[in-house]
SERO-4910 file (N, C-alpha, C, O; in steps of 0.05 Angstrom, whole numbers):
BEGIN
 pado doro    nc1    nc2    nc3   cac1   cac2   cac3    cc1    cc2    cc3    oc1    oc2    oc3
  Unk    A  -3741  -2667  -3960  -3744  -2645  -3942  -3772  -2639  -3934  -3785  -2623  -3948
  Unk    A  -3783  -2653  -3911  -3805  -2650  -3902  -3813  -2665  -3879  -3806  -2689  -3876
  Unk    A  -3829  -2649  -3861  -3834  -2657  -3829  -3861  -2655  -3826  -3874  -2635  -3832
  Unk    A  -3869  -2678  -3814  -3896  -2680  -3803  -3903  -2660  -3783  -3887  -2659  -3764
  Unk    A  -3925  -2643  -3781  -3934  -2633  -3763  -3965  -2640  -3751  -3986  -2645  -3762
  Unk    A  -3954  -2637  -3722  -3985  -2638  -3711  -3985  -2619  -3687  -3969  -2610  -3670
  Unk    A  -4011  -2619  -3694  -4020  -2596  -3677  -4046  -2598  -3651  -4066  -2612  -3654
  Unk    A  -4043  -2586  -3631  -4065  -2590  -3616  -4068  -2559  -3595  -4053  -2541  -3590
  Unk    A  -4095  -2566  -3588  -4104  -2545  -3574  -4126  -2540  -3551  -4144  -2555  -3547
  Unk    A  -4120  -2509  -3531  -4146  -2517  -3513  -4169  -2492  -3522  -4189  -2483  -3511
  Unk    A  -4159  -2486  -3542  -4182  -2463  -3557  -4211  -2473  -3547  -4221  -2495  -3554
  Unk    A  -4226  -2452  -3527  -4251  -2452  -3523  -4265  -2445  -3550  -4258  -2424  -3561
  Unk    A  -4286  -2463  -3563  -4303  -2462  -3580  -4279  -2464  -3608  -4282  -2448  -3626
  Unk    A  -4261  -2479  -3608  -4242  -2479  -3628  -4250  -2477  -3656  -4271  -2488  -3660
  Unk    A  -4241  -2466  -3677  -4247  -2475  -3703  -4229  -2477  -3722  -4235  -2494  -3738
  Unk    A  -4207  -2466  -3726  -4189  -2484  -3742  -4160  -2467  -3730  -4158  -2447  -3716
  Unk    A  -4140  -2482  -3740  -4104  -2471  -3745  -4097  -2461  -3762  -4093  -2474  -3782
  Unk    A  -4093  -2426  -3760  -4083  -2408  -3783  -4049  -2410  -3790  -4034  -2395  -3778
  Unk    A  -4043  -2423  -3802  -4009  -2411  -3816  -4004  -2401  -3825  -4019  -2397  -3844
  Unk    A  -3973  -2381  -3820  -3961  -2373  -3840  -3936  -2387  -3845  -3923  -2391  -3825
  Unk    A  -3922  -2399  -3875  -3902  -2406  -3876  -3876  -2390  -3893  -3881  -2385  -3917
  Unk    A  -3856  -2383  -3885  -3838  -2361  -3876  -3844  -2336  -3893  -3834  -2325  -3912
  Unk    A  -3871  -2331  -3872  -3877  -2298  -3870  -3901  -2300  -3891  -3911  -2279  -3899
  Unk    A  -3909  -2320  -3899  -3935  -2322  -3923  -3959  -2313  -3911  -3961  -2313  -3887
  Unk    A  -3978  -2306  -3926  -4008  -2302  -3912  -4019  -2326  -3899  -4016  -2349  -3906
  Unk    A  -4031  -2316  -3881  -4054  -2341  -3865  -4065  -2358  -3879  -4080  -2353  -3898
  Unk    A  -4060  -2384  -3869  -4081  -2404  -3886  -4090  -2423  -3862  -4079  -2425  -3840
  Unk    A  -4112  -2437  -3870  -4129  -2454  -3844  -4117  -2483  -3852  -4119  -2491  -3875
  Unk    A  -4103  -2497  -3833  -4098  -2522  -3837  -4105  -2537  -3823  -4110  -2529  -3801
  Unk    A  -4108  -2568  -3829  -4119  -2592  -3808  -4092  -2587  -3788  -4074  -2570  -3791
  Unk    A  -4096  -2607  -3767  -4084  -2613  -3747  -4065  -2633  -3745  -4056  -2640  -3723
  Unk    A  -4057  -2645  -3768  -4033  -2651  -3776  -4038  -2647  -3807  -4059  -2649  -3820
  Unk    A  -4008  -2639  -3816  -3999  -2635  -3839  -3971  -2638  -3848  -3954  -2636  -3830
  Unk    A  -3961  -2643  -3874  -3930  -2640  -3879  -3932  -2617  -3890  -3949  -2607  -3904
  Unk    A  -3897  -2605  -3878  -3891  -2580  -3882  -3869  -2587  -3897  -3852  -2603  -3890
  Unk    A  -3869  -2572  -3924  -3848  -2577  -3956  -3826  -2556  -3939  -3832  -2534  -3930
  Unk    A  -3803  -2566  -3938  -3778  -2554  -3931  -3760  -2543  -3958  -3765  -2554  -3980
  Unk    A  -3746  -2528  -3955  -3731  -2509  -3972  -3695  -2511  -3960  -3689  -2508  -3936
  Unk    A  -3677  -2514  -3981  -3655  -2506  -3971  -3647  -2476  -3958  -3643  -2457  -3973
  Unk    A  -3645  -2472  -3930  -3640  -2450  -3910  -3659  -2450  -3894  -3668  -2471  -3886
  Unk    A  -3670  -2428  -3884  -3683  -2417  -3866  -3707  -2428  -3872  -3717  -2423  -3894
  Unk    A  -3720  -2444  -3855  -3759  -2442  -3853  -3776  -2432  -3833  -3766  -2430  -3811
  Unk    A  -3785  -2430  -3834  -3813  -2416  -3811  -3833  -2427  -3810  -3840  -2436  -3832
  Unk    A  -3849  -2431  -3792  -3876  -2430  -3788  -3884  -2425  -3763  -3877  -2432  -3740
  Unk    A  -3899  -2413  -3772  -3923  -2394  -3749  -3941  -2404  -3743  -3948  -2407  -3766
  Unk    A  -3966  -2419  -3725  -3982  -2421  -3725  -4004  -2420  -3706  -4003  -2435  -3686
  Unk    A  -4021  -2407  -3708  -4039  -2401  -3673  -4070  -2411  -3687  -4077  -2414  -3711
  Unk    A  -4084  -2413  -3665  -4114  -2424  -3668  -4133  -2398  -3662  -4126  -2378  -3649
  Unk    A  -4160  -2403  -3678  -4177  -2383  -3686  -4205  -2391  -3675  -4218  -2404  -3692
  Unk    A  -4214  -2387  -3659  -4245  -2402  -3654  -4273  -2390  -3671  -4271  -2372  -3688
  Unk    A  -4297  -2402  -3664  -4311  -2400  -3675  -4319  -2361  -3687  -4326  -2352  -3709
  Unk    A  -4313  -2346  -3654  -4321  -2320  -3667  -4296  -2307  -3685  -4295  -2282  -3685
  Unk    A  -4284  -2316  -3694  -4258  -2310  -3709  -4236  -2290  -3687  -4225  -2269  -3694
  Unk    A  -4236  -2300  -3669  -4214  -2291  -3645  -4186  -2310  -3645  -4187  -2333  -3635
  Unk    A  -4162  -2298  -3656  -4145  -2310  -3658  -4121  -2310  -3629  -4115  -2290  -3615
  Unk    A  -4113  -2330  -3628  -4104  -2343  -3607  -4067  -2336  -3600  -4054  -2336  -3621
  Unk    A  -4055  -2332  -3579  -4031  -2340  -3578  -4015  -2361  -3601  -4018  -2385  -3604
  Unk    A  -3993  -2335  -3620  -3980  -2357  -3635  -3963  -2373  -3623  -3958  -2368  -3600
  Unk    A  -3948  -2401  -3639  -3924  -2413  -3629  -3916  -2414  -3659  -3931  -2413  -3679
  Unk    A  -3888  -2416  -3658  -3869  -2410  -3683  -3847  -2438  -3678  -3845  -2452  -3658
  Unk    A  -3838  -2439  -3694  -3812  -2463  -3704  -3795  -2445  -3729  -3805  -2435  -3749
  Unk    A  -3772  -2446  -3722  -3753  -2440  -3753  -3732  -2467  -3752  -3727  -2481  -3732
  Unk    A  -3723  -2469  -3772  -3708  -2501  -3775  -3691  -2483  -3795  -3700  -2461  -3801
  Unk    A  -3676  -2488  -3801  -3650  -2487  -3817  -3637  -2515  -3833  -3621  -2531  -3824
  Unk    A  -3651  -2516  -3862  -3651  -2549  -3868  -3628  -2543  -3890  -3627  -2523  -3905
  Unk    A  -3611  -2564  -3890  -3599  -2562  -3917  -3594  -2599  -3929  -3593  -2620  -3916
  Unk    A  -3592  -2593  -3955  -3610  -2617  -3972  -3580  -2633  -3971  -3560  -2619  -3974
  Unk    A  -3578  -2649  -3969  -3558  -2670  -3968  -3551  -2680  -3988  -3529  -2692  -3987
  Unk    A  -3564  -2678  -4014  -3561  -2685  -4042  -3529  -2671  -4055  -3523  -2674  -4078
***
């Protein structure tokens, strides 16, 4: 249970991608990453932050995974 993400952006003076994963505090991630899935509901949030710490329009994903095991 896990999906590649990538990410891109037109952030003037960009500096990194804040997440939250379902509903967690902000964290700065590269621009691709794997996201660890959970049986039910997942989330992620993620919007861009530029250099003066001005954060950007989020985009969100929820998936609904269940483990096949």
């Amino acid at each position: 249970g896990s999906l590649r993400v990538h990410l891109d952006t037109e952030t003037p003076s960009f500096e990194t991608f804040l997440a939250e994963i379902d509903a967690g505090e902000k964290r700065s991630v590269a621009s691709g990453f794997t996201w660890k899935l959970h049986p039910g509901k997942n989330q992620l949030r993620v919007r861009p932050r530029n250099v003066a710490g001005r954060e950007g329009i989020p985009s969100w994903i929820v998936l609904e995974y269940a483990n096949a095991n």
